[in-house]
Each structure stands twice: as C-alpha cells, then as structure tokens.
NUDRENDO-538472 format. One record per residue (C-alpha): z, y, x; residue in one letter; residue number from 1. Coordinates in steps of 0.02 Angstrom, whole numbers, plus 50000, padded with zeros to 5 digits. Layout:
! residues N
Z, Y, X, A, NUM
...
! end
This chain:
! residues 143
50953, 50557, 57548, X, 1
50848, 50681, 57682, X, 2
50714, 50762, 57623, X, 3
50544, 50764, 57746, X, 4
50537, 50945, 57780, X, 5
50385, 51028, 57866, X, 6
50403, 51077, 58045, X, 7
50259, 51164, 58086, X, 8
50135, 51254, 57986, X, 9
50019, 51131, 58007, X, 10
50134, 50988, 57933, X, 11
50170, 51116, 57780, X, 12
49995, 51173, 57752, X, 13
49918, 50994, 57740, X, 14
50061, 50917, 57644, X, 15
50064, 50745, 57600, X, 16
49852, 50755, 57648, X, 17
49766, 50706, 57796, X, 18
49663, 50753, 57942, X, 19
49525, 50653, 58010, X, 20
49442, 50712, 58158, X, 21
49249, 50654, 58203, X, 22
49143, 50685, 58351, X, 23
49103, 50864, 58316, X, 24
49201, 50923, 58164, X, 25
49366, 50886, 58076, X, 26
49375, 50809, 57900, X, 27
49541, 50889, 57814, X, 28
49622, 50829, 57640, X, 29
49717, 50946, 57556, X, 30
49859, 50866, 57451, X, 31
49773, 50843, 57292, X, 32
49681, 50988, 57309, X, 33
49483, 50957, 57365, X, 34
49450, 50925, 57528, X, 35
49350, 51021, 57684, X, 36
49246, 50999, 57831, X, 37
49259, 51114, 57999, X, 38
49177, 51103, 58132, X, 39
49320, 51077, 58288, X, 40
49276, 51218, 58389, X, 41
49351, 51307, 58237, X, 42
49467, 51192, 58194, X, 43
49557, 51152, 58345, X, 44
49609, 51326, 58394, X, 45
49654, 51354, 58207, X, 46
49761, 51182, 58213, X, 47
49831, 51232, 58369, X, 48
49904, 51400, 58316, X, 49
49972, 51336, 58180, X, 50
50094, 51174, 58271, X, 51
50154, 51327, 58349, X, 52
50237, 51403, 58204, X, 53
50369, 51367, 58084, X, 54
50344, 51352, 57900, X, 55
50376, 51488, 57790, X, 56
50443, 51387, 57655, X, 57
50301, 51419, 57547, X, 58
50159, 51285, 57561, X, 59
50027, 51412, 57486, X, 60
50079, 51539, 57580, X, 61
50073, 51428, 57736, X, 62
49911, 51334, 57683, X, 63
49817, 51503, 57670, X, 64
49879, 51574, 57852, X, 65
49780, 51416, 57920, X, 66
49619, 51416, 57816, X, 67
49603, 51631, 57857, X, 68
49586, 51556, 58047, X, 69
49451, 51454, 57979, X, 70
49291, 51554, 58007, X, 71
49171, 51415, 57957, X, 72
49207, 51258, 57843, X, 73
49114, 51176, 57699, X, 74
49228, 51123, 57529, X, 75
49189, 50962, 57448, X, 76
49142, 50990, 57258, X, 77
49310, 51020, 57154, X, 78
49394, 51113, 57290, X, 79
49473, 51263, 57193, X, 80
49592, 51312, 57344, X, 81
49433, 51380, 57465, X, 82
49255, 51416, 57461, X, 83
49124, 51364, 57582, X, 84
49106, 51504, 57716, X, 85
49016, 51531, 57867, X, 86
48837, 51582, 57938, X, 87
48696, 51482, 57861, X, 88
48668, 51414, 58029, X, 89
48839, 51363, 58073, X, 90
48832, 51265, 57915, X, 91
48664, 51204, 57956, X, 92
48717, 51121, 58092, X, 93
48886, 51063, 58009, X, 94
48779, 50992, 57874, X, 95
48676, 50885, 58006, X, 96
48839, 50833, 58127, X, 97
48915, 50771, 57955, X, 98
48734, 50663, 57909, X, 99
48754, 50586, 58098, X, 100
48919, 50525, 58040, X, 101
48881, 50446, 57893, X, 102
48959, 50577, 57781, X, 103
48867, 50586, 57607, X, 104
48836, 50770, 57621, X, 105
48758, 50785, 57447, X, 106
48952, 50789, 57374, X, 107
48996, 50949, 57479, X, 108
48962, 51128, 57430, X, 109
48800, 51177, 57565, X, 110
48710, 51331, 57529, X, 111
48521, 51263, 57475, X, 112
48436, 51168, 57581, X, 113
48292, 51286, 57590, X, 114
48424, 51432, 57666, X, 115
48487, 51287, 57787, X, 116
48321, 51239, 57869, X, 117
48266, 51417, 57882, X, 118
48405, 51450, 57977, X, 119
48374, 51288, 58088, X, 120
48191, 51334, 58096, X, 121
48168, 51520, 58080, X, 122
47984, 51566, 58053, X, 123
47936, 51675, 58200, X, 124
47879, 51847, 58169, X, 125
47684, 51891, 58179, X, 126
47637, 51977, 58335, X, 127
47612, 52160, 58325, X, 128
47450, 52210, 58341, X, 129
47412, 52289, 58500, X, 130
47401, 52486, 58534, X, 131
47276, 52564, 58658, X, 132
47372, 52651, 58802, X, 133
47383, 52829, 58762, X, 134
47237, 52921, 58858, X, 135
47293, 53001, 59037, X, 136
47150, 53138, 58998, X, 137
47207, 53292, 58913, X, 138
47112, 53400, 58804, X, 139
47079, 53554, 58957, X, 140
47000, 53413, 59065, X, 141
46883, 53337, 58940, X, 142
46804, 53518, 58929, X, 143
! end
C-alpha cells in the first residue's frame, strides 16, 4: 500500500489542510493546527517558492520555511503554530478585505480596533506655527 508523500514544500507544509484563495488574500488551514489569513501579494510569492522545493522530510521544519516568507498574516484564535504579524496597517486593510468577503473577523487575532483605524486614518499633525524670516539687517547697519 503507497503512502501519499509530499512533493513540494508546499504539499508538506499544509498537510492534509487546505488553501482557499479570495479576491485579495488567501485563507490557509493548517492540519489541525489553527488556521491563517494572508494577504496574496504575500502569499503568492511565498506559495510559489515553496512548489519549487522538495520536502525536507520534516513537516515542521518545512511548515516553518513557508510561514518565515510570510511577512504579514493574521491567526485565527487557537492557532499555537504562528502569531499574527505585520504593520498595523497591512492588517488594517487585511482586516477590511476579509469583512468584504464575508469572513467573521471577530474570531481572528487583529491588534485592537482602535490601533487599526488609526492606522487607516492617521490624525494629521498640527501645523507648526510660523517663524518670521530672519532679519536681512545686521546689527552695524541699524546704527
């Protein structure tokens, strides 16, 4: 009886979980393990490298290769492999690509909301209070 060996890095990183790819990001099940959320700029590059490779036999070993080429990705709640990383507005707009597509986003681990719509909608800075010109007259011409 064959056994379904890996072939990529890809196939051995995700195991027996699954990828779902949206619009925007890409919605990846980890074998019994938690689940995450990337956006596909990230996550196709990162998916691409790693079809390219061959498995190192180890499925943690291989599994961690991938999600270091992960720059920015939200964990759903019990996710122990992974934490969420990423700029707060990278995951701003993650957060609001994953609410168009009728993902419940109140399950995943977002920064607080507060952080997230600052970083949407930065408060601009109060204007600097204007400085005369420095005077062209010098102290010999004045007398």
């Amino acid at each position: 009886m064959p056994t379904n060996l890996p072939k990529t890095v890809l196939e051995a990183a995700i195991g027996n979980g699954q990828v779902r790819r949206f619009r925007d990001f890409a919605l990846v099940v980890l074998d019994g393990e938690g689940a995450l959320c990337v956006p596909n700029d990230i996550w196709l590059p990162a998916a691409s490298w790693a079809t390219a490779r061959a498995p190192s036999g180890n499925r943690m070993r291989d599994r961690m290769n991938l999600l270091q080429r992960l720059e920015v990705l939200v964990t759903r709640r019990g996710t122990a492999v992974v934490s969420t990383t990423g700029g707060p507005l990278r995951l701003a707009r993650l957060r609001e690509l994953m609410k168009r597509d009728g993902l419940d986003v109140g399950e995943w681990n977002f920064p607080p909301q507060a952080v997230l719509d600052q970083a949407l909608n930065p408060t601009p800075l109060p204007p600097k209070p204007e400085q005369p010109p420095p005077s062209s007259t010098t102290p010999e011409d004045a007398a």
